[in-house]
N, C-alpha and C positions, 0 to 999 in steps of 0.2 A: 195212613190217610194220604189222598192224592196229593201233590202241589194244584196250586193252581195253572192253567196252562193260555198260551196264546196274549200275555198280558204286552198292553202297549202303552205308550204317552199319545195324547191326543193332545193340542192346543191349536187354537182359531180364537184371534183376537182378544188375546190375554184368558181364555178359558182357556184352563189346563186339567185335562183328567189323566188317571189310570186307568182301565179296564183290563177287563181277564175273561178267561172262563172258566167255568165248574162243573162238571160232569155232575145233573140232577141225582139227587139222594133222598130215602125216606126221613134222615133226620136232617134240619136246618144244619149247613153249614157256614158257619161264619166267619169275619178274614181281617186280620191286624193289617194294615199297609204302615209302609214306614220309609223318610226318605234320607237320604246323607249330600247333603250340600257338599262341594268342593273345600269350602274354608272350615267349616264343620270336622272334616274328617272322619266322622262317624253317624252311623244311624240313631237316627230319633224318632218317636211314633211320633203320624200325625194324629192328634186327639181325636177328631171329628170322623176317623176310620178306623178305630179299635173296636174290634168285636161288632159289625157291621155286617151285615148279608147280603146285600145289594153287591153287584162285580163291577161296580167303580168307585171312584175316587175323585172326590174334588179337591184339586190341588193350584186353583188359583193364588191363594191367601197366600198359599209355603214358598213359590219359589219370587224373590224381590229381586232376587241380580240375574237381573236377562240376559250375562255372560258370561255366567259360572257354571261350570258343571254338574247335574246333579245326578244324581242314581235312586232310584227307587226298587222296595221288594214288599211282596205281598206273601204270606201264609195263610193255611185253611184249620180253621178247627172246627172239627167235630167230634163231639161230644167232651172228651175229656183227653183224646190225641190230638195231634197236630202235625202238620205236613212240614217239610222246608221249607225255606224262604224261595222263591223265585226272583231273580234280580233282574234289571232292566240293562241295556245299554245306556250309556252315556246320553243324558236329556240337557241338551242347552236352550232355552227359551227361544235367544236371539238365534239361533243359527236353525231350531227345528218346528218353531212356530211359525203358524201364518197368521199372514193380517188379510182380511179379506178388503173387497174394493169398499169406499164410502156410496152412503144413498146419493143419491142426487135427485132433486126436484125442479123440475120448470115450471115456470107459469109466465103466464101473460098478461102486463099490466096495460092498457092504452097500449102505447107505444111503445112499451118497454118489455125486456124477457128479464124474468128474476130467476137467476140460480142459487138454491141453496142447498149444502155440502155438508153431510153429516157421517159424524166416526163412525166407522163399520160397530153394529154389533152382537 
């Protein structure tokens, strides 16, 4: 069975995913993700990505320390094989996320301009 291939960390304003790719197949293939925090020291499934067919991963909830290093890997099963793990590079939150800009709104009241300033999201 293939590994998975091209898999990356995305985050934008505390949205944190996994994605990948998988070469189209007659039979569903489906894919364990799993990640190992820095203090952890070892891999752990994330529940909400075991045996899932979608090529991403929602990984906002898993990572809380925005300057710990984590690692993530993903596998492919299909049918009753399974591929290796594919591993990521080192994901740190605070150092490979972005924050994008906040909204901003003007208006005009009389004589006055109101600005207001809302978290990116």
């Amino acid at each position: 069975v293939d590994a998975p291939t091209r898999i990356v960390v995305t985050s934008e304003n505390f949205k944190t995913a996994l994605h990948w790719e998988y070469p189209p197949m007659s039979e569903t293939p489906y894919f364990i993700v799993e990640i190992k925090p820095y203090n952890l020291g070892k891999y752990k499934n994330i529940s909400a990505c075991v045996n899932i067919s979608a090529h991403f991963c929602d990984l906002s909830r898993e990572i809380q320390d925005l300057f710990s290093s984590h690692w993530l890997r993903v596998k492919a099963i299909v049918g009753s094989q399974q591929s290796e793990y594919v591993e990521t590079n080192e994901f740190i939150l605070q150092k490979h996320g972005k924050i994008g800009p906040p909204k901003v709104y003007l208006s005009r009241h009389n004589d006055k301009i109101m600005v207001d300033i809302y978290h990116p999201s």
